[in-house]
C-alpha positions, 0 to 999 in steps of 0.5 A: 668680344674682339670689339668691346676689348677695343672699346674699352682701349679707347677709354683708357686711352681718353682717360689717359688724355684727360689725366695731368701727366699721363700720356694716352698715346703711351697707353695706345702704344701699350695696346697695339692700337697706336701703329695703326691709329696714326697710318689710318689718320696719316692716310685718310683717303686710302685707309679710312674706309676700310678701317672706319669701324676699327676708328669709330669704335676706339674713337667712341670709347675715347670721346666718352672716356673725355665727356665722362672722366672731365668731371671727376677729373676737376673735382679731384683736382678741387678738393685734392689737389695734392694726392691728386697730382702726386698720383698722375706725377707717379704714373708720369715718372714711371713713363719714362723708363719705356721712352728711354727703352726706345733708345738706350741701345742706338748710338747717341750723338751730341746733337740728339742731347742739344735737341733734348736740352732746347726741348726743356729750355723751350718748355721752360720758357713757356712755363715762366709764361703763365706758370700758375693755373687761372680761372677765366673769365670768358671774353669772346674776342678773337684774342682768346679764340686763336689762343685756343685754337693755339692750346688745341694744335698743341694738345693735338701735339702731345695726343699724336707724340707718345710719351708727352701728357696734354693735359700737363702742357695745358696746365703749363700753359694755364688753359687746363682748367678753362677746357676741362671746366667747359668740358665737365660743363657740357650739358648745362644748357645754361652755359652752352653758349660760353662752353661751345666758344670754348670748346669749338676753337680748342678741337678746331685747333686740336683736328687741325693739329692732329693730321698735320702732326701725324704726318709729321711723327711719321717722318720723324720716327722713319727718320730721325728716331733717337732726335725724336725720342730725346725730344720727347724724354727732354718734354717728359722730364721738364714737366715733371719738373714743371708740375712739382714746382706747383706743388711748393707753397702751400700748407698741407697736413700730416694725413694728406701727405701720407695719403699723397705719398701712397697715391704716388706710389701707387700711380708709379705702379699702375704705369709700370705695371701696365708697361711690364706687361705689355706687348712691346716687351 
């Protein structure tokens, strides 16, 4: 029993990282699983081994929870875009009151609100980058294979970081539709030559990006907590924002913005009642 529970926290989790503006390490937070996930990867030689079936049962429930979940994901966001959206910016928003849990009661400096402000001016620089999503074409070239090892190191980023969404910064970026597309596409044999030249600098990047940074959260959270956590409500706050923008512009009718403003609604409520509940209260 012990173990399908930790399977089933795996898919929520890897649903959690396929979801725009959902954050799975938030949801590994929830389930007591997030300490000790990233001590194990932080510390492979020691700690692999003696906890190799606690990672592959939770990496299984995740990986499949990715494979399966792409496809629903992207057809949702194809057909309905706005509910669609309004539902995982719900859940977002109510993502925050835990992050600034973490820290309302520590003594904040004015450095640690210059750390948040550079974070949303970063982001929002990149954002003017490439601020609509984009159907690419696949060109085999070396340019796009390092911009999507790049796009993996940063998904990896915000896999480790509790509290910033991967698929939000991918959609930022403009490559979420692009990994999300090869991954829903996976088993078409027709397209797996273009899927795989994809997805293999993607997760090249996002492997690469996931030891690196989590030894680096650990350092960070050891030793600059309240700078780390304003960093990430800086992130959190800025895509929010980012991700409404791309909302504007286009026409919708009555019945669909009803319906958007009850998803939102209750996207809100699932998060907050998921956080309410949790262990960490």
């Amino acid at each position: 029993m012990k173990n399908i529970k930790l399977f089933v926290e795996g898919f929520i989790i890897g649903i959690g990282k396929i979801i725009p503006g959902v954050s799975g390490a938030m949801f590994a937070m929830m389930f007591g699983v997030y300490e000790k996930a990233l001590f194990i990867i932080s510390n492979l030689k020691t700690e692999l081994k003696k906890n190799i079936k606690f990672m592959l049962i939770l990496g299984t429930g995740i990986l499949l929870a990715i494979i399966i979940g792409s496809n629903i994901i992207k057809k949702s966001l194809d057909n309905y875009y706005l509910p669609t959206m309004l539902f995982f910016i719900g859940m977002m928003i109510a993502g925050i009151k835990p992050l600034f849990m973490k820290v309302n009661k520590e003594k904040v400096k004015k450095s640690d609100i210059i750390t948040s402000l550079i974070v949303i001016t970063l982001l929002g620089i990149l954002s003017l980058i490439n601020v609509e999503e984009k159907s690419i074409i696949v060109n085999e070239s070396l340019a796009l294979f390092i911009i999507l090892i790049l796009a993996g190191f940063l998904d990896a980023v915000a896999t480790i970081v509790p509290g910033i969404c991967g698929t939000a910064l991918l959609m930022i970026m403009g490559y979420y539709n692009t990994v999300i597309g090869a991954l829903s596409d996976l088993l078409n044999f027709n397209n797996l030559g273009s899927n795989l030249f994809i997805l293999f600098p993607f997760c090249l990047g996002m492997t690469l990006g996931i030891f690196v940074i989590s030894k680096i959260i650990n350092y960070l959270f050891k030793n600059h907590k309240v700078k780390t956590y304003y960093s990430i409500l800086g992130f959190a706050i800025m895509s929010i924002v980012i991700l409404f923008t791309k909302l504007f512009g286009k026409n919708y009718n009555k019945n669909e913005l009803i319906v958007s403003l009850l998803l939102f609604i209750t996207g809100y409520l699932i998060v907050h009642f998921l956080e309410k509940n949790s262990k960490y209260n």
